[in-house]
N, C-alpha and C positions, 0 to 999 in steps of 0.2 A: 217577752220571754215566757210570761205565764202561758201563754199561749200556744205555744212552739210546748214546752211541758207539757201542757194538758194534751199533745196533740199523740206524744210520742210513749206518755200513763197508759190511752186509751187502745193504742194501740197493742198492748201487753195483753193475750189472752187470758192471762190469772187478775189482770184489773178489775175490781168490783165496781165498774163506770159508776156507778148512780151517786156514791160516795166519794166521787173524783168533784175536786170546786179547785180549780185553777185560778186567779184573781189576784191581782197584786193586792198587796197588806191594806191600804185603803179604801179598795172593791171591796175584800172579805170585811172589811168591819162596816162598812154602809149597808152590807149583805144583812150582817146580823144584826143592825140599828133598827132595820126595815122591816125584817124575819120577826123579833122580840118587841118593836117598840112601847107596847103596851105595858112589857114588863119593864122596861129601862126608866119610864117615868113621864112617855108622851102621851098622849091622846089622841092622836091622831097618827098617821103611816108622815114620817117626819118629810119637809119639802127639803131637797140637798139644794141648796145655792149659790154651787159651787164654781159658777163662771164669772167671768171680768166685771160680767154686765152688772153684777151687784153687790162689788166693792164698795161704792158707792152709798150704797144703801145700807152697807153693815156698819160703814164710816157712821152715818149718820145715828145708827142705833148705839154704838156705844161711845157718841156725844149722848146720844139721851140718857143714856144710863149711867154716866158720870156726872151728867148735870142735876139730873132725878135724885140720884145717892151722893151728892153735894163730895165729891173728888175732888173737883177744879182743880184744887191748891195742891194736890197729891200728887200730881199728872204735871202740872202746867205752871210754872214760877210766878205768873202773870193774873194765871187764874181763870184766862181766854183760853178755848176751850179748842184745841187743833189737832182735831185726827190725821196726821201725818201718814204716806205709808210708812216710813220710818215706827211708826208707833205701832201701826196694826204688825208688823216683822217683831217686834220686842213681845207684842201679846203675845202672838204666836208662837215665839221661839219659846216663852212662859210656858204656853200651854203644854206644848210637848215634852217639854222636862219632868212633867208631873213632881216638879219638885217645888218647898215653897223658897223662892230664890229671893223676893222682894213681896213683905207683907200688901205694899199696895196692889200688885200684878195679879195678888191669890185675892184679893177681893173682887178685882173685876172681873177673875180668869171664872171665880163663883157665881158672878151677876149675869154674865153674858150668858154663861150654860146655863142657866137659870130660865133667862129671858128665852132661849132659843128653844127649852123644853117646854114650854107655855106659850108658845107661838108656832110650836110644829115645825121648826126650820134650822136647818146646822149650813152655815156660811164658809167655814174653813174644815179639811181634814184636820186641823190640832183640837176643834172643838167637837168634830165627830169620835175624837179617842179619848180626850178627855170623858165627855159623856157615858161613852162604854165602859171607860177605866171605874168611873163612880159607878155606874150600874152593876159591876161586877164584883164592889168592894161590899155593895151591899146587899146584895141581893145573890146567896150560895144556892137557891135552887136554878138560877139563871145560869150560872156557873154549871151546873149538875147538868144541865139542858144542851148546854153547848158540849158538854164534852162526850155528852152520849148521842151525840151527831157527827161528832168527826173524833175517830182516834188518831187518827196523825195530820198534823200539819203540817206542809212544808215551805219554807221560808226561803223566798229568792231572794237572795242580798241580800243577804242578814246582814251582813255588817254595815248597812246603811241605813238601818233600821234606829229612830230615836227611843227616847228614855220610855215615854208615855207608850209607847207599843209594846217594847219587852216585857214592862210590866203590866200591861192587858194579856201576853200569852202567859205570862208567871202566875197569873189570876185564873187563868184559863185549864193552865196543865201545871198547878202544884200540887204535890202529893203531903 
């Protein structure tokens, strides 16, 4: 759909193309992850790792990071330590709530963005918006940056749009 839009903007003689960014909501925020990241809090232009191929291996990273910050018993009744997809779907649905719903979920939902800013790598879009969401709570000249790049944004399906994004453009375009 962004696509099909950006096709039929461009073609509008009074469109100021250069200031045309077409992209679904998760495009435009890896855009600006990528564009800023030095300012957001990486150190390097971050690795998106965002295919099947390494579930597996984000599995694996927040076993470590629960085993590391001794969770176990937080997480796990037993104490055995099983990244279920079931579990990484509960992160996640966490993450994008930007709310804090389950004090344990906001420790890890903090460790894992943490670990991902200091490894250069974002594994899901909730922990690509979470990251922005904090980058933009703290940081008003990034804010300032972003809004005098684009005056309007427009939002396809919006109402499909979770918690953690509205209030990434609430951050973006408050007065």
């Amino acid at each position: 759909m962004a696509a099909k839009l950006y096709k039929k903007i461009t073609n509008n003689p009074n469109a100021k193309t250069s200031q045309i960014k077409a992209k679904t909501i998760d495009s435009f925020f890896r855009y600006l992850i990528t564009t800023f990241y030095d300012e957001i809090g990486f150190t390097n232009k971050p690795d998106f790792r965002l295919d099947i191929k390494n579930k597996e291996n984000y599995k694996r990273i927040i076993s470590e990071i629960i085993i590391n910050n001794r969770l176990e018993r937080s997480f796990f009744k037993d104490g055995k330590v099983d990244i279920s997809n079931y579990f990484i779907k509960n992160l996640d649905t966490h993450m994008r709530s930007g709310k804090s719903i389950d004090s344990n979920y906001d420790v890890l939902a903090k460790l894992v963005t943490s670990w991902q800013l200091e490894h250069n790598s974002i594994y899901t879009f909730s922990s690509a918006s979470l990251i922005l969401f904090n980058a933009l709570s703290k940081n008003k000249v990034l804010v300032e940056k972003i809004n005098s790049l684009y005056e309007y944004v427009l939002i396809d399906e919006f109402q499909d749009i979770n918690d953690i994004q509205d209030s990434i453009f609430k951050k973006m375009y408050e007065d």
